[in-house]
C-alpha positions in Angstrom: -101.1 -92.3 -62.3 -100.0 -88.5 -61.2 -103.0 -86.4 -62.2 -102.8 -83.6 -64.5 -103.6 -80.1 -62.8 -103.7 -76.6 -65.1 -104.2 -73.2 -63.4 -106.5 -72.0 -66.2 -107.8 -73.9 -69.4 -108.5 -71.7 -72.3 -111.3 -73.6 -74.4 -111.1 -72.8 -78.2 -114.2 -74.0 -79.7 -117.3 -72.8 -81.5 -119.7 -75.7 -80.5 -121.3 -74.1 -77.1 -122.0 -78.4 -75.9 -118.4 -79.2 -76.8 -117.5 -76.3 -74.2 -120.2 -77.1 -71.8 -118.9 -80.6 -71.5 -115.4 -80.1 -71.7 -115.2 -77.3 -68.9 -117.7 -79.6 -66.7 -115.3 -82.4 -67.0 -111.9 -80.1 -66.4 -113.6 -78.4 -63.1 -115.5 -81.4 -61.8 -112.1 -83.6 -62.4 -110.5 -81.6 -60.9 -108.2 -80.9 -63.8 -108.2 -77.1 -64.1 -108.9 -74.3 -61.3 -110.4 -72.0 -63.7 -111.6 -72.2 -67.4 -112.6 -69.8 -70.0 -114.0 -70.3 -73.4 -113.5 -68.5 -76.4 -116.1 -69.2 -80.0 -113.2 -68.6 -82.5 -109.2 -67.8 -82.1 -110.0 -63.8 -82.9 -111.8 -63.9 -79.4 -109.4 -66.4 -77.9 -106.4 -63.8 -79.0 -108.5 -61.0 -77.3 -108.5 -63.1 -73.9 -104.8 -63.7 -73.8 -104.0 -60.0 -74.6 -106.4 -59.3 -71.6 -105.0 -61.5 -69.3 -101.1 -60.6 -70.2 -101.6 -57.4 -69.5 -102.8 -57.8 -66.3 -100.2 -60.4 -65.5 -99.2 -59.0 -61.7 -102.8 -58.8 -60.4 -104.6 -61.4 -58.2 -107.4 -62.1 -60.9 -105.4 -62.4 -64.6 -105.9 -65.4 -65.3 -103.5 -66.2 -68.0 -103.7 -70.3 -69.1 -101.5 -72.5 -68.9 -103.1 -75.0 -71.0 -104.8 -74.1 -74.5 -107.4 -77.0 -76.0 -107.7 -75.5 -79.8 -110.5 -76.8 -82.1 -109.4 -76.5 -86.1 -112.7 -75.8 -87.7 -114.2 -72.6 -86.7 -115.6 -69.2 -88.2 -114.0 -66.2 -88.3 -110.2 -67.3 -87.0 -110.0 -71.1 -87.2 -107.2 -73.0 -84.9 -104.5 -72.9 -87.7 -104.8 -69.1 -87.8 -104.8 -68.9 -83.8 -101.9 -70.7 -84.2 -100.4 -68.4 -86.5 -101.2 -64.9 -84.6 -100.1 -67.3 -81.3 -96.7 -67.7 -83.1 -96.1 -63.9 -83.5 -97.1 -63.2 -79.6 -94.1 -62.5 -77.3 -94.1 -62.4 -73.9 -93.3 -64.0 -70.8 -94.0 -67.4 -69.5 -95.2 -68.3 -73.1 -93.0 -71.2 -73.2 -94.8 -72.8 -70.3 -98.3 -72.4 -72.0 -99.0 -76.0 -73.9 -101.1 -75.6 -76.7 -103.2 -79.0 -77.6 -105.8 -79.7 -80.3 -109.0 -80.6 -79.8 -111.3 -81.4 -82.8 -113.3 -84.0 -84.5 -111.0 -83.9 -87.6 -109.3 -87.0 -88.5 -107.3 -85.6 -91.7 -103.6 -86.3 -91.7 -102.7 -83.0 -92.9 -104.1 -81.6 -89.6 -101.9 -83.3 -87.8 -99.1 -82.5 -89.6 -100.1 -79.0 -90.1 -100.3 -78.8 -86.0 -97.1 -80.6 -85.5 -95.5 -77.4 -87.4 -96.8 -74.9 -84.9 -95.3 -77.0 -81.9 -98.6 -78.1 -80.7 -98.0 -80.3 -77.5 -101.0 -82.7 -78.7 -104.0 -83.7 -81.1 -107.0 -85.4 -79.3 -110.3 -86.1 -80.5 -113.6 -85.1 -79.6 -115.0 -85.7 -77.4 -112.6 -84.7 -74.2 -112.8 -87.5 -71.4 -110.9 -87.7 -68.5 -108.4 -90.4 -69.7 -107.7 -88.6 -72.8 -106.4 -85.2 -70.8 -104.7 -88.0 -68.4 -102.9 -89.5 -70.7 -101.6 -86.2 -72.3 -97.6 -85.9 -72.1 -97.1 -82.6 -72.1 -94.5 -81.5 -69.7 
């Protein structure tokens, strides 16, 4: 099996152990060279207009993998995914957008499938799961 490899993983969640252990499991694997966590989409939108501002130097670290939970305070993933869907710049084409939650309601999926969302995966994150992703 060809292993999945991501520049930088931008982890969308509020739960600070669903973080912990999915940006453990990304580095240790291998998976990602960098990570960053955001607690809600509002501060997960203030990251990516950081980082796509600084685009040319050395450090931006714009990702090329998003893993979105649903439920959160302040900007939950469906409204990330809203605000995500008025961004324009570029490269944004080549940034996969997956869900990561503990929700098992239809609608969700649906819902996701409407914003183009390159996956839905359950929590918790394991290594098979982001293996098995097909996201090219």
């Amino acid at each position: 099996m060809e292993s999945a490899h991501f520049f930088c993983v931008l982890l969308v969640d509020d739960d600070d152990t669903s973080i912990f252990l999915s940006d453990l499991l990304l580095v240790r694997s291998r998976i990602a060279d960098h990570t960053h966590s955001a607690l809600n989409g509002e501060d997960a939108l203030l990251y990516l207009r950081s980082q796509l501002t600084r685009q040319a130097a050395p450090d931006a670290h714009k990702p090329n993998l998003i893993l979105l939970d649903i439920n959160m305070p302040i900007m939950d993933g469906f409204e990330f995914l809203e605000a995500w869907s008025q961004l324009d710049f570029s490269g944004k084409d080549q940034v996969k957008i997956v869900m990561l939650t503990s929700s098992s309601n239809p609608r969700d999926l649906d819902a996701a499938r409407h914003y183009g969302v390159h996956g839905f995966l359950n929590k918790p994150l394991t290594r098979e799961k982001i293996m098995d992703l097909k996201i090219s």
